[in-house]
The first five atom37 places (N, CA, C, CB, O) and aatype in JSON, in Angstrom:
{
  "aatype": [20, 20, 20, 20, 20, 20, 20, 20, 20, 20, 20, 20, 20, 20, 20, 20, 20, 20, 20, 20, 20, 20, 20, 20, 20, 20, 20, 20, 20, 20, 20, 20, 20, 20, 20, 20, 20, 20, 20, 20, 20, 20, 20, 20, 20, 20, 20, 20, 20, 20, 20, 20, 20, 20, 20, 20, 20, 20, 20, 20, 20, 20, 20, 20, 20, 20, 20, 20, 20, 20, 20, 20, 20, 20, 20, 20, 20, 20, 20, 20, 20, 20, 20, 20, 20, 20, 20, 20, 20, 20, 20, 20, 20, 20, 20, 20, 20, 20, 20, 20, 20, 20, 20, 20, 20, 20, 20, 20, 20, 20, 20, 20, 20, 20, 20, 20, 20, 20, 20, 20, 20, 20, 20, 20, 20, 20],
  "atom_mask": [
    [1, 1, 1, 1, 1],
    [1, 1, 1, 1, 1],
    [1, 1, 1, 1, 1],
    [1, 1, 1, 1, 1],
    [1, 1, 1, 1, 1],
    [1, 1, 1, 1, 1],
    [1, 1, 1, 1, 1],
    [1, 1, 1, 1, 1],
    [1, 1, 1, 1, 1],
    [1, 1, 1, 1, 1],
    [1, 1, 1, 1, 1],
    [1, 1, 1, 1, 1],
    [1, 1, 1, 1, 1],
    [1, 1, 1, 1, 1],
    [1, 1, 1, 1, 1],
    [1, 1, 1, 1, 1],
    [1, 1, 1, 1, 1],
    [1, 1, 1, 1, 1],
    [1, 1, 1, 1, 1],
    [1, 1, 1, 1, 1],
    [1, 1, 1, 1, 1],
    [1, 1, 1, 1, 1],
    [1, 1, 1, 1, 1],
    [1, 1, 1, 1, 1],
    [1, 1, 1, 1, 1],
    [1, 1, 1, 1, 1],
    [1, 1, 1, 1, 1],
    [1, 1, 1, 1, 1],
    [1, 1, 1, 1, 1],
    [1, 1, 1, 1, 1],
    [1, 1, 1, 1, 1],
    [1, 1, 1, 1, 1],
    [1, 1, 1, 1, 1],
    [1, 1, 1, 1, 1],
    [1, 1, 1, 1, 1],
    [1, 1, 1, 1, 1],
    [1, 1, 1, 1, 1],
    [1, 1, 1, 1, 1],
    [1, 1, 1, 1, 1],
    [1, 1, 1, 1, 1],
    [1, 1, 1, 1, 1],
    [1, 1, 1, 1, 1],
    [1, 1, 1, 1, 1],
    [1, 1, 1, 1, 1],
    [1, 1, 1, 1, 1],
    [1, 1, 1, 1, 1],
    [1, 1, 1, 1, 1],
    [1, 1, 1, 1, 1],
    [1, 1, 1, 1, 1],
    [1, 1, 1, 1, 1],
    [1, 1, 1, 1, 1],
    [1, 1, 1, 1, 1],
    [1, 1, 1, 1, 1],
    [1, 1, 1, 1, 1],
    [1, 1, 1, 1, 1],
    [1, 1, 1, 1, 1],
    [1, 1, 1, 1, 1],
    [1, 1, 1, 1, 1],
    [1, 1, 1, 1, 1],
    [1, 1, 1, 1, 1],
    [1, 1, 1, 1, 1],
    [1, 1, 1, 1, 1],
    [1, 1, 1, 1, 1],
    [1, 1, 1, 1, 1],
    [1, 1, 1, 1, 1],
    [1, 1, 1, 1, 1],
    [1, 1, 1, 1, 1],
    [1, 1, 1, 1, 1],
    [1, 1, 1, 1, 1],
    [1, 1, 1, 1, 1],
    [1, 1, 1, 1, 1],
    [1, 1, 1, 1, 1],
    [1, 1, 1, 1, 1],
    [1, 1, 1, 1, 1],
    [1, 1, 1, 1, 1],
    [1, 1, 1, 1, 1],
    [1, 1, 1, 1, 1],
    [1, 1, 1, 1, 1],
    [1, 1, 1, 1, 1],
    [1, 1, 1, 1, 1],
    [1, 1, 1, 1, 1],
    [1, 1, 1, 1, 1],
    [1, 1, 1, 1, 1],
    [1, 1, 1, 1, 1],
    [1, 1, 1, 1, 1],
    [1, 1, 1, 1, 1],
    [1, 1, 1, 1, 1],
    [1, 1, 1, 1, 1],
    [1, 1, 1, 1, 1],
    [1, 1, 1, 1, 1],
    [1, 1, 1, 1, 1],
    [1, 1, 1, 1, 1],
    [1, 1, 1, 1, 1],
    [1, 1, 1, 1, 1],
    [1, 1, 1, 1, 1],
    [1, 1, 1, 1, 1],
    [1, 1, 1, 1, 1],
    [1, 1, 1, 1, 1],
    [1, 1, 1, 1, 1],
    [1, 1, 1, 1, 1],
    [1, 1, 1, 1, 1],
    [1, 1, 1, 1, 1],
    [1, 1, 1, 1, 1],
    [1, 1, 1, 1, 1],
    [1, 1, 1, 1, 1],
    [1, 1, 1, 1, 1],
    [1, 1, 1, 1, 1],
    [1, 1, 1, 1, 1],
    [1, 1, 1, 1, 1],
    [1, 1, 1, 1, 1],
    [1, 1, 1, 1, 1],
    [1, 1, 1, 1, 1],
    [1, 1, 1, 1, 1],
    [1, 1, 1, 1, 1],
    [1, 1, 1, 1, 1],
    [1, 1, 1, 1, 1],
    [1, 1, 1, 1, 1],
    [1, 1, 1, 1, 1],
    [1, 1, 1, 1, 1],
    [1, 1, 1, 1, 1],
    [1, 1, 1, 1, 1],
    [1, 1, 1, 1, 1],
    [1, 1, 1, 1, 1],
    [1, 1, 1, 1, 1],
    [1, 1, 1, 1, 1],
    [1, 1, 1, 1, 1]
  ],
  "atom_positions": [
    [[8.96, 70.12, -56.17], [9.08, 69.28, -55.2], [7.77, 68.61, -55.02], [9.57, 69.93, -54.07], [7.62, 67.56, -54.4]],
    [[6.6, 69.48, -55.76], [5.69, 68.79, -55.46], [5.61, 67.68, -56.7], [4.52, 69.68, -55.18], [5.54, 66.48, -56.43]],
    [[5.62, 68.25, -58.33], [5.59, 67.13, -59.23], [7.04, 66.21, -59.15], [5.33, 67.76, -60.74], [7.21, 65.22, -59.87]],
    [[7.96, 66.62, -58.26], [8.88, 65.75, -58.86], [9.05, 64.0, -58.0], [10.36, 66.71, -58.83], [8.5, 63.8, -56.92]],
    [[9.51, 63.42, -58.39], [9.16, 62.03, -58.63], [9.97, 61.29, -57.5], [9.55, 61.53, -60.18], [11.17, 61.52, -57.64]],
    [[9.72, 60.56, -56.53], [10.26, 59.94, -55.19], [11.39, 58.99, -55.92], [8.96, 58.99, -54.14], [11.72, 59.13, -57.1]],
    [[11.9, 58.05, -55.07], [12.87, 57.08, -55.24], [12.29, 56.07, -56.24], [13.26, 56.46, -53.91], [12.67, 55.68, -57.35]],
    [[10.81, 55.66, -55.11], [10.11, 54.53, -56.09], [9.41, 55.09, -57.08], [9.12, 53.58, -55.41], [9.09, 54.17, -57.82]],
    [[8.96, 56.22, -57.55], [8.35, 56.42, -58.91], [9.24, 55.92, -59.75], [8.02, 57.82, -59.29], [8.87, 55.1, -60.59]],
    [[10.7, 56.39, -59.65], [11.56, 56.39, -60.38], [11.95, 55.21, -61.07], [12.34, 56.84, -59.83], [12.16, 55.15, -62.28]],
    [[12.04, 54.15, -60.14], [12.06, 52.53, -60.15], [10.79, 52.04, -61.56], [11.43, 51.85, -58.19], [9.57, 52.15, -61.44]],
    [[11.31, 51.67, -62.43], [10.48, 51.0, -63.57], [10.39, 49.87, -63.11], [11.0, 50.96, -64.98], [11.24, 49.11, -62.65]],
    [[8.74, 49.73, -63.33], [8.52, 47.47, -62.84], [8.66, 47.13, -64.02], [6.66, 46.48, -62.15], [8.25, 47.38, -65.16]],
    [[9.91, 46.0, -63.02], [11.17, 45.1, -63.7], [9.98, 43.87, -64.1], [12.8, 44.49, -62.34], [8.79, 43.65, -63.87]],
    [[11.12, 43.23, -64.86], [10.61, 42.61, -66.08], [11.43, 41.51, -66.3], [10.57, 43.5, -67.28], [11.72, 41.04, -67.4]],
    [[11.97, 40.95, -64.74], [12.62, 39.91, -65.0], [12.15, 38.58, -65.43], [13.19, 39.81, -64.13], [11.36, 38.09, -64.62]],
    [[12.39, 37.91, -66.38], [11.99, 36.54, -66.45], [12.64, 35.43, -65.94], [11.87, 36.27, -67.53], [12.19, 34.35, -66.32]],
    [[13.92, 35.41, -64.9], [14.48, 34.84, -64.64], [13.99, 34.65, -63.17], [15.51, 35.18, -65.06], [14.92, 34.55, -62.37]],
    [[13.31, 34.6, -62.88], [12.18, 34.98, -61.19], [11.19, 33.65, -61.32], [10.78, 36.96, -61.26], [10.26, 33.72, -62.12]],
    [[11.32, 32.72, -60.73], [10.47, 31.27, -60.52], [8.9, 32.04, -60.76], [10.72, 30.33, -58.56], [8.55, 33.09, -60.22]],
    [[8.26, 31.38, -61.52], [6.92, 31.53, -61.33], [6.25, 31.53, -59.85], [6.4, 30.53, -62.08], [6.93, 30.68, -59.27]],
    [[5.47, 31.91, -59.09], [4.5, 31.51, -58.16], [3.59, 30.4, -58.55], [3.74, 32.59, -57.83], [2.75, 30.4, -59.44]],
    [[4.03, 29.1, -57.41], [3.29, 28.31, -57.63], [1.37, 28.93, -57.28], [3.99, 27.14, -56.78], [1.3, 29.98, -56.64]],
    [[0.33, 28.43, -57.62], [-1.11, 28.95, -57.39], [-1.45, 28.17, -55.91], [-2.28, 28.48, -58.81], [-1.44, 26.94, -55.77]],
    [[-1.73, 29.08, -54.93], [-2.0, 28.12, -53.45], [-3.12, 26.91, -53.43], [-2.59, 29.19, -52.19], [-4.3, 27.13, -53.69]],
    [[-2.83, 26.18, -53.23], [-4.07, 24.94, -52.84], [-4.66, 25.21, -52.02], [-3.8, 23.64, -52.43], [-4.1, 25.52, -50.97]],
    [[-5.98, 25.22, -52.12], [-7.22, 25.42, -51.04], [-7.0, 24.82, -50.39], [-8.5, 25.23, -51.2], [-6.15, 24.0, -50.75]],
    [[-7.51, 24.68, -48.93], [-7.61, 24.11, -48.07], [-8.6, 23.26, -47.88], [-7.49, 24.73, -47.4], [-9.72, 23.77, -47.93]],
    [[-8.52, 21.68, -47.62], [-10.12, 20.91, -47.76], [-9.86, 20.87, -46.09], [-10.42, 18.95, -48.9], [-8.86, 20.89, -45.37]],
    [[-11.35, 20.8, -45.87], [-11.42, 20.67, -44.64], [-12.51, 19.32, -44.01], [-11.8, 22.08, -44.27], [-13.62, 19.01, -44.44]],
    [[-11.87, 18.81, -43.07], [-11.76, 17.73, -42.55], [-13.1, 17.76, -41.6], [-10.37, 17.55, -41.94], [-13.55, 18.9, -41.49]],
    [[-13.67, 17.0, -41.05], [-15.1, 16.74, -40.45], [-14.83, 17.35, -39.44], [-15.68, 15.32, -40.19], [-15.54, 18.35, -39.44]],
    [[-13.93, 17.3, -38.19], [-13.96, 18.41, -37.04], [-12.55, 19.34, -37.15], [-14.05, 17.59, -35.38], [-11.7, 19.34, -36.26]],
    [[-12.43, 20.26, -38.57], [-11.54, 21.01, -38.94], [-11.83, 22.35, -38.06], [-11.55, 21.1, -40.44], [-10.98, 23.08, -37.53]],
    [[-13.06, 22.47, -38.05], [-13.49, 23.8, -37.79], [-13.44, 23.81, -35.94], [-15.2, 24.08, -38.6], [-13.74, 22.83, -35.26]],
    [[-12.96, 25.21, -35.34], [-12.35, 25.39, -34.4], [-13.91, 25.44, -33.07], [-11.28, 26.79, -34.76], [-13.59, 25.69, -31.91]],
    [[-15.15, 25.24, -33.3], [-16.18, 25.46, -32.91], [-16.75, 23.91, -33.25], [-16.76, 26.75, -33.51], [-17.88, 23.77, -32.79]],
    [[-16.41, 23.11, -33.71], [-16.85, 21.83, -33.75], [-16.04, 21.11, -32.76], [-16.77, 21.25, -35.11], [-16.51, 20.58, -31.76]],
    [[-14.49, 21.13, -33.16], [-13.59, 20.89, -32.15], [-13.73, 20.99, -30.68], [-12.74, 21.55, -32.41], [-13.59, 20.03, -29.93]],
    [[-14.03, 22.3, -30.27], [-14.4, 22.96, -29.14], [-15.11, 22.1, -28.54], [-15.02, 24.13, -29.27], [-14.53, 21.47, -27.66]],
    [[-16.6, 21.76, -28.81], [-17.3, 21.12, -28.51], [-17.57, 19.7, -28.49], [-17.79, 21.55, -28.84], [-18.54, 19.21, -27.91]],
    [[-16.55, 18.93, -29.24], [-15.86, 17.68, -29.07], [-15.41, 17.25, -28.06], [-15.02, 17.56, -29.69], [-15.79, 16.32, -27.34]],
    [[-13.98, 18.39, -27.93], [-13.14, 18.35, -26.89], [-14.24, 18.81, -25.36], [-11.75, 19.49, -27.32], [-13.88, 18.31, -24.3]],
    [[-15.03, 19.38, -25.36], [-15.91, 19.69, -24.2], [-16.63, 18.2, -23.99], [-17.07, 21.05, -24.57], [-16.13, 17.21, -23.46]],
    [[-17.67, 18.31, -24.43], [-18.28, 16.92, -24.58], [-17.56, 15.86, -24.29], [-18.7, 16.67, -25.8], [-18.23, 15.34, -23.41]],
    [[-16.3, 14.97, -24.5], [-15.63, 14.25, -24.05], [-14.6, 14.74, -22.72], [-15.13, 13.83, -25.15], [-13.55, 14.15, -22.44]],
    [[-15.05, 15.77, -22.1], [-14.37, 15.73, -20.97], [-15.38, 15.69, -19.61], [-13.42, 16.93, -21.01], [-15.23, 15.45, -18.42]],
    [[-16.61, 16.1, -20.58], [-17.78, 15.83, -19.67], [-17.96, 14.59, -19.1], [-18.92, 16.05, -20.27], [-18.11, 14.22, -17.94]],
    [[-17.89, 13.92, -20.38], [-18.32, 11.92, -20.34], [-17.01, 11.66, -19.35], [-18.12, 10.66, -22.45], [-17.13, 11.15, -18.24]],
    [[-15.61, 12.15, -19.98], [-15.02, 11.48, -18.88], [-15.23, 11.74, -17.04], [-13.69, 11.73, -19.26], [-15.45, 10.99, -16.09]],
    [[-15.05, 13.13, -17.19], [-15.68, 13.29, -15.22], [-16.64, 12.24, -15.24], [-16.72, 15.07, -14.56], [-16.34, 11.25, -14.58]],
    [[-17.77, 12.23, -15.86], [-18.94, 11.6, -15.56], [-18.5, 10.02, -15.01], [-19.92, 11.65, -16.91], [-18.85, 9.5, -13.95]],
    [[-17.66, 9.47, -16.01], [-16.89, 8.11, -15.69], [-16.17, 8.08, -14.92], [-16.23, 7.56, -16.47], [-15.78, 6.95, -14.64]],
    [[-15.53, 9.29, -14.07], [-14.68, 8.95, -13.16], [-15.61, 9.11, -11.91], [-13.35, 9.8, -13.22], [-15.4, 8.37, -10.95]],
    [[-16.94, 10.27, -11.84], [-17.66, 10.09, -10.44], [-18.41, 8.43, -10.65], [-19.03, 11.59, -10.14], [-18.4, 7.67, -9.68]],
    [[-18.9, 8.08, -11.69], [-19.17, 6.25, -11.27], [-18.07, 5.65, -11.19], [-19.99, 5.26, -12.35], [-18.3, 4.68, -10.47]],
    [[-16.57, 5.62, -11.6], [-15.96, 4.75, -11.16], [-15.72, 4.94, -9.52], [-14.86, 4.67, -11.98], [-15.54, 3.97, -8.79]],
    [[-15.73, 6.13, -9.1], [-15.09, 6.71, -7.59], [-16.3, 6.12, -6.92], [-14.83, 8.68, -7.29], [-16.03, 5.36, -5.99]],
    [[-17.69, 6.32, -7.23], [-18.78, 5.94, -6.49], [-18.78, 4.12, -6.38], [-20.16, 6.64, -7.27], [-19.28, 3.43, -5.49]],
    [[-18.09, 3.68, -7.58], [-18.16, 1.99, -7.26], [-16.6, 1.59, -6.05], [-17.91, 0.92, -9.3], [-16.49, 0.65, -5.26]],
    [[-15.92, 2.37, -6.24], [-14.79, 1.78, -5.3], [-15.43, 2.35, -4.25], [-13.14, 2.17, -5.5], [-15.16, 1.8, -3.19]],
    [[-15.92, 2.95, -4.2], [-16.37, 3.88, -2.46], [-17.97, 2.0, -1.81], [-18.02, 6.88, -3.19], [-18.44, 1.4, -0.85]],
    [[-17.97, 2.09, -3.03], [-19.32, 0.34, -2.57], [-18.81, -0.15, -2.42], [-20.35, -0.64, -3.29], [-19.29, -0.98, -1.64]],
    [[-17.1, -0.53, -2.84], [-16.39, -2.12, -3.06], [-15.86, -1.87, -1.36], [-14.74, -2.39, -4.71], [-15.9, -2.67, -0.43]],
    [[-15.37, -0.47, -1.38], [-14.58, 0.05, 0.28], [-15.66, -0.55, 1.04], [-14.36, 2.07, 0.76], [-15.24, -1.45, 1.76]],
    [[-17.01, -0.34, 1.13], [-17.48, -0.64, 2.17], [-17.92, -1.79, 2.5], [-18.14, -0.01, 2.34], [-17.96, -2.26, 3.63]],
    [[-18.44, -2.53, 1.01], [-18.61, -3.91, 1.39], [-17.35, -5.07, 1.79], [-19.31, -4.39, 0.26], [-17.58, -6.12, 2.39]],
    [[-16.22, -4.68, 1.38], [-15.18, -5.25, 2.01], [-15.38, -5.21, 3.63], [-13.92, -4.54, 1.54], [-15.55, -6.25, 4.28]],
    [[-15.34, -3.85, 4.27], [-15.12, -3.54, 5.65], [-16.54, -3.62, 6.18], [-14.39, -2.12, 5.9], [-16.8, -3.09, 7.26]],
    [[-17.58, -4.34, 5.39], [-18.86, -4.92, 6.26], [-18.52, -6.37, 6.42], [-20.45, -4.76, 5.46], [-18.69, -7.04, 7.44]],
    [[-18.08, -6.72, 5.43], [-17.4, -8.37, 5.32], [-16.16, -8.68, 6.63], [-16.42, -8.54, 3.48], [-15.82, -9.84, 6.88]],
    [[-15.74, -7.82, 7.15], [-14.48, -7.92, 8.21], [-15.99, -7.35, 9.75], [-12.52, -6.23, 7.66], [-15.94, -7.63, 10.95]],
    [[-16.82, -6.74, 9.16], [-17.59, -6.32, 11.09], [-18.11, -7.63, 10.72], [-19.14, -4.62, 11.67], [-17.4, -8.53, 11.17]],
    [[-18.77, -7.9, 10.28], [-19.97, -9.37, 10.12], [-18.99, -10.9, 11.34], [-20.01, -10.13, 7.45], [-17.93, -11.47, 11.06]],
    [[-19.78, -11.09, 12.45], [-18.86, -12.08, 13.06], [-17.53, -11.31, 13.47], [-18.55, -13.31, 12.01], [-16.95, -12.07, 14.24]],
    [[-16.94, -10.39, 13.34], [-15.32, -10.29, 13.83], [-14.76, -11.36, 13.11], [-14.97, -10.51, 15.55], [-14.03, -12.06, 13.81]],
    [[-14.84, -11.68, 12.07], [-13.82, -12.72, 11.31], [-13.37, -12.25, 10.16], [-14.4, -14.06, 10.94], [-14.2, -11.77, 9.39]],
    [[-12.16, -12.26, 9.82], [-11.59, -11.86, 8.35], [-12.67, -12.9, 7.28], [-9.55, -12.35, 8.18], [-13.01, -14.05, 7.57]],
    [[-13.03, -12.24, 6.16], [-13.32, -13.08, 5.04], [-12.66, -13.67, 4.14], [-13.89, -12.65, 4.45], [-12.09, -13.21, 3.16]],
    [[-12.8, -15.24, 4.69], [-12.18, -16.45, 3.77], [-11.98, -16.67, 2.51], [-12.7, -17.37, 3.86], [-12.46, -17.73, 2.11]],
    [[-11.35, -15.93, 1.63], [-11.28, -15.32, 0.04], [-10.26, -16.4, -0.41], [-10.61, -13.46, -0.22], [-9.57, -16.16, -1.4]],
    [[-10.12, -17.56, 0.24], [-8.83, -18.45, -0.63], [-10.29, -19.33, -0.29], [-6.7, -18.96, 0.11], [-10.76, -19.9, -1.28]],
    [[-10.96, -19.47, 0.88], [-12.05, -20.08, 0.4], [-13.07, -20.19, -0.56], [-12.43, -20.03, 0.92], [-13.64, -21.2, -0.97]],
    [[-13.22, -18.86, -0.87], [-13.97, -18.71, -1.57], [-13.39, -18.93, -3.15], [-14.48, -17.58, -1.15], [-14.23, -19.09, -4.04]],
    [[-12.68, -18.93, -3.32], [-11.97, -18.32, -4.42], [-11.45, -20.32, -5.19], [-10.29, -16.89, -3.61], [-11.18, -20.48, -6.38]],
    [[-11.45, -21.17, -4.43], [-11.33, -22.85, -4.61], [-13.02, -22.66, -4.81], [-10.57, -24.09, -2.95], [-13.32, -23.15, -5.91]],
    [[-13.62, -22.39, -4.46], [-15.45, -22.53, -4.58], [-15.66, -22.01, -5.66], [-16.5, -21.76, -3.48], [-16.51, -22.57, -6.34]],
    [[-15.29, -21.31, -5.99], [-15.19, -20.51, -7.22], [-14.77, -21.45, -8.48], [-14.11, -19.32, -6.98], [-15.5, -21.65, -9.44]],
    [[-13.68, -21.91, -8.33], [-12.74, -22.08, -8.89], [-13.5, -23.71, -9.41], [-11.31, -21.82, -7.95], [-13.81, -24.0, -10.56]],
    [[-13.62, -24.42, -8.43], [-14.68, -25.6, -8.92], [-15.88, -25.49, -9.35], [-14.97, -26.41, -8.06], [-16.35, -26.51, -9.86]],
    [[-16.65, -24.41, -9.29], [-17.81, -24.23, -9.96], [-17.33, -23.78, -11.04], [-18.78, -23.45, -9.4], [-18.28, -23.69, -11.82]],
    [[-16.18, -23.37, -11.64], [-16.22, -22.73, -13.17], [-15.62, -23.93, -14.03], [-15.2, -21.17, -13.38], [-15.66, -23.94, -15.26]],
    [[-14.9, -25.18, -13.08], [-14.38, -26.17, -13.68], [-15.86, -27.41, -14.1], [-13.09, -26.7, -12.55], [-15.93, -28.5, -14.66]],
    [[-16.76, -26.56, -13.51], [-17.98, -27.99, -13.39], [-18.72, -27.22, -14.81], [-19.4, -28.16, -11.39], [-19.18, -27.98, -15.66]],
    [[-18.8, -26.02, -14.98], [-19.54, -25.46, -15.61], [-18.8, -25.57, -17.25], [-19.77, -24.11, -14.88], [-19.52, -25.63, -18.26]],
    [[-17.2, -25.57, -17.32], [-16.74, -25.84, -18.33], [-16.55, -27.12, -18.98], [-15.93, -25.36, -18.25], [-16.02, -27.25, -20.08]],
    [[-17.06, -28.16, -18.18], [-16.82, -29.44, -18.5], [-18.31, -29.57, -18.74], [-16.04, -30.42, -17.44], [-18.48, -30.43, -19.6]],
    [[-19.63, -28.97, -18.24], [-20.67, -29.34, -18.7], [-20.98, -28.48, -20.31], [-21.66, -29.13, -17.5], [-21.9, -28.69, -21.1]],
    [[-19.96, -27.57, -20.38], [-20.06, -26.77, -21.66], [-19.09, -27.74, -22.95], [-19.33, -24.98, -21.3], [-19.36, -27.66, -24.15]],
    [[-18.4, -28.28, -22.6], [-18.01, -29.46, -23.17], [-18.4, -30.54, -23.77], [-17.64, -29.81, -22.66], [-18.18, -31.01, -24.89]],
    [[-19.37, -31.08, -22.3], [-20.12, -32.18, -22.99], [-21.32, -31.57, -23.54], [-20.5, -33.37, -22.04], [-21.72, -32.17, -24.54]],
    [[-22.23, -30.25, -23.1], [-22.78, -30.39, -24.53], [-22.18, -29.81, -26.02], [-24.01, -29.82, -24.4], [-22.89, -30.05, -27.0]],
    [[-21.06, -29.14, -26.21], [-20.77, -29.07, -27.33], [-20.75, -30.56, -28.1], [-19.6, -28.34, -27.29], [-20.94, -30.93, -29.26]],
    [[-20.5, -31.08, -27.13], [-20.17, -32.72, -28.29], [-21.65, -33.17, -28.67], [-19.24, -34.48, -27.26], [-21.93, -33.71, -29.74]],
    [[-22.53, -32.89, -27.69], [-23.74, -33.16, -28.24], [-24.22, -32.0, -29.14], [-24.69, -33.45, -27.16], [-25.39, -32.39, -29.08]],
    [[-24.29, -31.2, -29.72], [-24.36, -30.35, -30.72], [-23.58, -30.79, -31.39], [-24.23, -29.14, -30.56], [-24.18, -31.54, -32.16]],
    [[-22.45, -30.79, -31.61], [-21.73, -31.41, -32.84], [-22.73, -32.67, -33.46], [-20.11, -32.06, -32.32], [-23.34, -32.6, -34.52]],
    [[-22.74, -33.91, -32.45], [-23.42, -34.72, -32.93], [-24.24, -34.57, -33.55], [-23.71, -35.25, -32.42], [-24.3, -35.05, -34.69]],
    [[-25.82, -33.3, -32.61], [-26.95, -33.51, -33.92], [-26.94, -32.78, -34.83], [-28.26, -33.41, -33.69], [-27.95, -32.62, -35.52]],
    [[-25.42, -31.97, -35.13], [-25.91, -31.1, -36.33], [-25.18, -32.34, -37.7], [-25.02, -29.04, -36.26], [-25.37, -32.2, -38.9]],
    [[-24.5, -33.28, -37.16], [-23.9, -34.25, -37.78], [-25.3, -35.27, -38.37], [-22.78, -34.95, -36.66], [-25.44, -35.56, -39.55]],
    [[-25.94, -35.57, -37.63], [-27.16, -36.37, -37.66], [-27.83, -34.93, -38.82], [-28.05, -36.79, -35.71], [-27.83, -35.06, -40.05]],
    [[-28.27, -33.88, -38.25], [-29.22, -33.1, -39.19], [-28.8, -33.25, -40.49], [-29.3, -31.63, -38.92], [-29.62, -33.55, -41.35]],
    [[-26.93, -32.97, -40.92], [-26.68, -33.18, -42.22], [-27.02, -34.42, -42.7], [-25.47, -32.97, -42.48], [-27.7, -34.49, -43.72]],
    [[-26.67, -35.39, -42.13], [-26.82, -36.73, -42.79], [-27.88, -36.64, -43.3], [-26.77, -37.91, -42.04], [-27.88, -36.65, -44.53]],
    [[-29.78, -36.46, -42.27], [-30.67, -36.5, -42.55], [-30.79, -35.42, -43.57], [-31.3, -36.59, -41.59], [-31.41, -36.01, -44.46]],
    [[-30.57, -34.09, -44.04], [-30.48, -33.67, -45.05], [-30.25, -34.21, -46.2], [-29.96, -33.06, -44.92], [-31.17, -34.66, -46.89]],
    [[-29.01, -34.24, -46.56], [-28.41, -35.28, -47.31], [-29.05, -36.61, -47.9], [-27.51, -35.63, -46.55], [-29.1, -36.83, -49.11]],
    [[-29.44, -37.31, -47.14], [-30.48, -38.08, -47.58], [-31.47, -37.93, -48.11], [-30.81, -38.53, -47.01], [-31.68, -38.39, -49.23]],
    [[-32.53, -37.09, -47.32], [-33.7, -36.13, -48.02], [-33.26, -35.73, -49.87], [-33.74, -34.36, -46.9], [-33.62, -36.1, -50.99]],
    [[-32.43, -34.94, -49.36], [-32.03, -34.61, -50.77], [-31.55, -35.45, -52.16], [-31.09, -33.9, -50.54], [-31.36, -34.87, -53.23]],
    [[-31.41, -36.57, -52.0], [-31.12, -37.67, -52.42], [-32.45, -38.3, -52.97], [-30.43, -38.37, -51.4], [-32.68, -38.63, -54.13]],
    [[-33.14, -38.36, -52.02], [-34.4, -39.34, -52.07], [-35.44, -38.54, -53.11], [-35.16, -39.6, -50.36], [-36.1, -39.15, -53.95]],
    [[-35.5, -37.1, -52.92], [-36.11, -36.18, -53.68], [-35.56, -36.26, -55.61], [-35.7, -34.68, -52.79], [-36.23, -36.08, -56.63]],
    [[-34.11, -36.6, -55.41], [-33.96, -36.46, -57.05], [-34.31, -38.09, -57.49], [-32.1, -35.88, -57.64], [-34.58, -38.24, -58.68]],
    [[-34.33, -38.88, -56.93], [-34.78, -40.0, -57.23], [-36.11, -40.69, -57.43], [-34.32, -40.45, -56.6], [-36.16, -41.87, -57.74]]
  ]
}
């Protein structure tokens, strides 16, 4: 009982050839933040920056809150924002029409510079 031979001794390794090969595993390549400690610290780091962006965004609406409601104590008068906002509105129409006329004057002297190029260059092979 002691030499004699269990179930699996008994079992001869089979010798089937009819059994798919094992394909050989492909390594694993690993990718720039593959590793679980790079990641980590990615994902940390960008949650930092974001709080950080949300206490300046919270700190700029908390300036916009108050300068609004200094704009309403100033005089006891609501602030005239359709006024302002036509004032506005004609200063960006004065500013785009003066961006206008000088584009046309740039066009012009870079029109003039070629010509005068052009000529130069002319006069030189001659």
């Amino acid at each position: 009982t002691q030499g004699s031979p269990t179930a699996v001794d008994q079992v001869a390794p089979s010798t089937n050839t009819t059994a798919p090969l094992a394909k050989p595993k492909r390594k694993r390549t690993r990718t720039g933040w593959s590793s679980s400690t790079g990641l980590q610290r990615r994902k940390r780091a960008e949650l930092q920056f974001l709080r950080e962006h949300v206490r300046d965004l919270e700190t700029y609406a908390e300036k916009l809150k108050q300068r609004t409601s200094l704009a309403h104590v100033v005089g006891n008068k609501s602030c005239d924002w359709q006024g302002v906002a036509v004032a506005e509105f004609k200063e960006r129409q004065k500013a785009e029409e003066l961006n206008r006329a000088l584009r046309r004057i740039m066009d012009n002297q870079l029109q003039v510079s070629a010509a005068l190029k052009l000529a130069a260059e002319q006069q030189t092979l001659q």
